[in-house]
Residue, then its C-alpha position, 0 to 999 in steps of 0.5 A: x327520847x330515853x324511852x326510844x333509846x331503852x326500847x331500841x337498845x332492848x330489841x338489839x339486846x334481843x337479836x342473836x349474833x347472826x341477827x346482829x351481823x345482818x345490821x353491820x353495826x359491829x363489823x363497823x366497829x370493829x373496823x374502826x376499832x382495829x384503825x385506832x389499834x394500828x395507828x396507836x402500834x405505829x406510835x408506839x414502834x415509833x417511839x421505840x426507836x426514838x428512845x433506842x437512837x437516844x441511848x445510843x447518842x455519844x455522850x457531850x464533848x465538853x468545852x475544851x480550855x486554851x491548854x487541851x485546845x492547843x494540845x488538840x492543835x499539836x496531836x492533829x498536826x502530828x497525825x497528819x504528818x503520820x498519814x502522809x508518812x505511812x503513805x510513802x511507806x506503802x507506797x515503797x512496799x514497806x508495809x509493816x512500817x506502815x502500819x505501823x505508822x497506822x496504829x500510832x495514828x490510831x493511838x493518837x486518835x484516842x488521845x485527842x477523843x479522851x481530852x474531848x471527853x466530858x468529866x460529867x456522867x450523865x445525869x441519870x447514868x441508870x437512868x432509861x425510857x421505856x414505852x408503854x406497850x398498850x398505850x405509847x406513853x413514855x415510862x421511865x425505869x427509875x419510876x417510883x411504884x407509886x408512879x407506875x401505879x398511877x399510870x396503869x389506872x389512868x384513863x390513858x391506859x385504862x382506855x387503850x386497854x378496854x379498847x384492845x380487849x373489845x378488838x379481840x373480843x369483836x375478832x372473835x365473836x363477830x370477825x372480819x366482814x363477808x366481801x360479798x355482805x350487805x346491809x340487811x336493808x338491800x337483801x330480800x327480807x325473810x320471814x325474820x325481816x318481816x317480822x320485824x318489818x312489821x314491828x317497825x311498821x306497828x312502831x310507826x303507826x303508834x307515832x302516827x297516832x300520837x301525832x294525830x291524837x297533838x292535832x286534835x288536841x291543838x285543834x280542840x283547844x284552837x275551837x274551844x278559843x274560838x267558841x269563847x271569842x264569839x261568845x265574847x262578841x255576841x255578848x258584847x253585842x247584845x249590851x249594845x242592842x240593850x243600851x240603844x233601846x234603853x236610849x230610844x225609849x227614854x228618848x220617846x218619854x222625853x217627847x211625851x212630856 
């Protein structure tokens, strides 16, 4: 019950630190705590590089009308006919012709990528994802205060950040576990242990006494239930013994008469 719970929770709060680390409820904290740091880091890193590889993308070719399809049809043909033109070129030792040939090509290239080229600006031209470094949410830079604001006291943020600073506290105060630590259960007790063998031991024996103390309640109360029953069924009894002597006597009056 509650009362265990706070009695329990005061003797924790009365062990030093070196006390506490016999137990290892901390190193399992901690442990478990540095797991969840890790795998919300490994989002996060994660997420960095989706939103890099997303600004990076090429903006939308847009959809070409008949006139620019054909004018692409017309320049590819072109440049095709230039390719095989520097070849031979290169292939006669006329070098500077060829490249020549080469940077027309290239000219026409950028004729073609400027048709395909979307008029739209993007959406939000300024507009660009950033990740949260403590909890991996995603933040946008044209974020209003008012927004941000609502993130940084969110229970999101909030948690992940009681949790890093509660990681960092346990590396400092407690640290890694021992390879060669055991639980306090598996060690030879000294004088501390036994001391508080004991008082375990003196807490098992009030439980002890007060599961002896519901028994003879239960058992009172079952005898007290059975004293009444069988001062019920004597009673009972003796109205029949005085209702059958009352019969028999008036049965010998009537023979009297």
């Amino acid at each position: 019950g509650s009362e265990h719970d706070l009695r329990c929770k005061q003797e924790w709060e009365n062990l030093d630190a070196e006390e506490r680390k016999e137990y290892g409820y901390e190193y399992d904290l901690l442990e478990w705590l540095d797991k969840l740091v890790k795998e919300c880091d490994a989002t996060i890193a994660s997420e960095k590089k989706r939103v890099a590889e997303k600004a990076e993308e090429p903006p939308p070719e847009k959809k070409l009308n008949e006139e620019e399809q054909e004018r692409v049809l017309k320049l590819t043909a072109e440049i095709d006919e230039l390719v095989v033109e520097a070849e031979r070129l290169g292939e006669e030792g006329e070098v500077e012709k060829s490249k020549a040939v080469g940077e027309k090509v290239e000219a026409l290239k950028f004729q073609i990528a400027q048709i395909k080229k979307t008029d739209k600006p993007r959406n939000f031209p300024n507009r660009s994802l950033v990740v949260c470094e403590v909890s991996g949410n995603l933040l946008c830079s044209t974020d209003t205060e008012d927004r941000k604001a609502r993130h940084y006291a969110g229970r999101h943020y909030t948690g992940w950040t009681a949790i890093r600073a509660k990681l960092e506290e346990l590396k400092k105060e407690v640290g890694e576990r021992p390879s060669d630590w055991r639980p306090m259960r598996q060690k030879n007790g000294d004088g501390r242990s036994g001391n508080r063998d004991r008082s375990r031991e003196r807490d098992r024996e009030r439980d002890r006494d007060r599961d002896r103390r519901r028994d003879r309640d239960r058992r009172d109360r079952r005898d007290n239930r059975d004293r009444g029953d069988r001062r019920r069924r004597r009673d009972r009894s003796d109205s029949r013994d005085r209702r059958r002597r009352r019969d028999r006597s008036r049965s010998r009056s009537r023979r009297r008469r």
